[in-house]
Wavefront OBJ file of the C-alpha trace (Angstrom):
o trace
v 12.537 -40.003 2.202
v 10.318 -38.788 5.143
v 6.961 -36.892 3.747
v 7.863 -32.854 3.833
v 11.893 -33.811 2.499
v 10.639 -33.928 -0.889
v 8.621 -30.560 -0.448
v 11.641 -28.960 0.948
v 13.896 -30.185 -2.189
v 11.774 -28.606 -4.367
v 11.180 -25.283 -2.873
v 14.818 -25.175 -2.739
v 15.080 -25.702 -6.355
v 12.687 -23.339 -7.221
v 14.604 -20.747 -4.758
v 17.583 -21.362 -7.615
v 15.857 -19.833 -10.461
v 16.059 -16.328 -10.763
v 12.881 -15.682 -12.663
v 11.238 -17.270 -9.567
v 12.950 -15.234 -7.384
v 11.733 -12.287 -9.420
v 7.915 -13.374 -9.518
v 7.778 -14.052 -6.232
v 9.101 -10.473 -5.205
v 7.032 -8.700 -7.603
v 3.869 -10.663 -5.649
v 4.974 -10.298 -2.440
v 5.339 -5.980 -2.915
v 1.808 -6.240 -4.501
v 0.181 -8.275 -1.561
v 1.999 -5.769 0.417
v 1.902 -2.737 -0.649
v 0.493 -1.584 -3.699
v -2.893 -3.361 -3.262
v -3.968 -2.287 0.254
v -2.499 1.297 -1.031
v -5.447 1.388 -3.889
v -8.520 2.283 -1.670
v -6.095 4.968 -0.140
v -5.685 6.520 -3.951
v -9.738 5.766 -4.934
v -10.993 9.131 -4.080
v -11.425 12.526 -5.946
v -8.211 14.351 -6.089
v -8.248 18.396 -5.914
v -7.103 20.957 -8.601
v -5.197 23.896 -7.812
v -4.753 26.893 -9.730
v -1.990 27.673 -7.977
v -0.103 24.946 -8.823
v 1.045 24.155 -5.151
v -2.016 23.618 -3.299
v -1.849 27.008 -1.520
v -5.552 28.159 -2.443
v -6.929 24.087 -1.733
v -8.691 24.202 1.793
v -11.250 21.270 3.430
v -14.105 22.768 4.930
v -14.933 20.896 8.019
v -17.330 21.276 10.741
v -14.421 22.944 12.696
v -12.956 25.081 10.429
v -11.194 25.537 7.241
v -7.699 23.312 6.904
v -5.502 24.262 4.230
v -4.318 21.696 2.062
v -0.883 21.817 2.371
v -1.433 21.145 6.429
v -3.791 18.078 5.846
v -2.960 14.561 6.715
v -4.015 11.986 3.546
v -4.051 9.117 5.429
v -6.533 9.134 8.863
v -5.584 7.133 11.868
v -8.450 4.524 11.321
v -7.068 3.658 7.731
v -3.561 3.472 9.179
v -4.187 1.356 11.748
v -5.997 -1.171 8.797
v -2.556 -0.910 6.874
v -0.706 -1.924 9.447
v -3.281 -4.883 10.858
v -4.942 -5.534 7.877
v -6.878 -9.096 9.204
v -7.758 -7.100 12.062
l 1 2 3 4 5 6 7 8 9 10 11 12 13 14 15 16 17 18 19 20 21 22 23 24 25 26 27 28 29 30 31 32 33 34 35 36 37 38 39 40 41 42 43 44 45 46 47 48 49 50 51 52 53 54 55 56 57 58 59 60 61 62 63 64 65 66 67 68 69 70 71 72 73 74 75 76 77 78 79 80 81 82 83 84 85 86
């Protein structure tokens, strides 16, 4: 058997078992996802009386932005999502 044939026989005997299968999903959507996702959801959320975010505003240096019209996500922390090892 060449060196790598016996690598490849495993791996595709591991591929057969469904609870592999499983565990290796569940890691890949938290590598992916979920993980990068958490310094997105570290910061201070706001309340609203309200209850739809109609009386929430930012107060910026330019001007007041109402909640409801605010992007969560700013274009520097998308582009890291997207090229994370960049």
């Amino acid at each position: 058997m060449k060196r790598g044939q016996h690598t490849g026989a495993c791996t595709r005997e591991l591929l057969k078992n469904d609870l592999v299968i499983q565990r290796l999903a569940k890691k890949l959507v938290l590598d992916a996802f979920r993980n990068p996702l958490e310094d997105i959801h570290a910061g201070m959320w706001p309340s609203s009386k309200a209850g739809d975010y109609s009386d929430v505003k930012v107060v910026s240096p330019y001007g007041e932005i109402p909640w409801v019209r605010l992007s969560r996500i700013s274009q520097e922390e998308d582009e890291k999502a997207e090229h994370p090892d960049s």
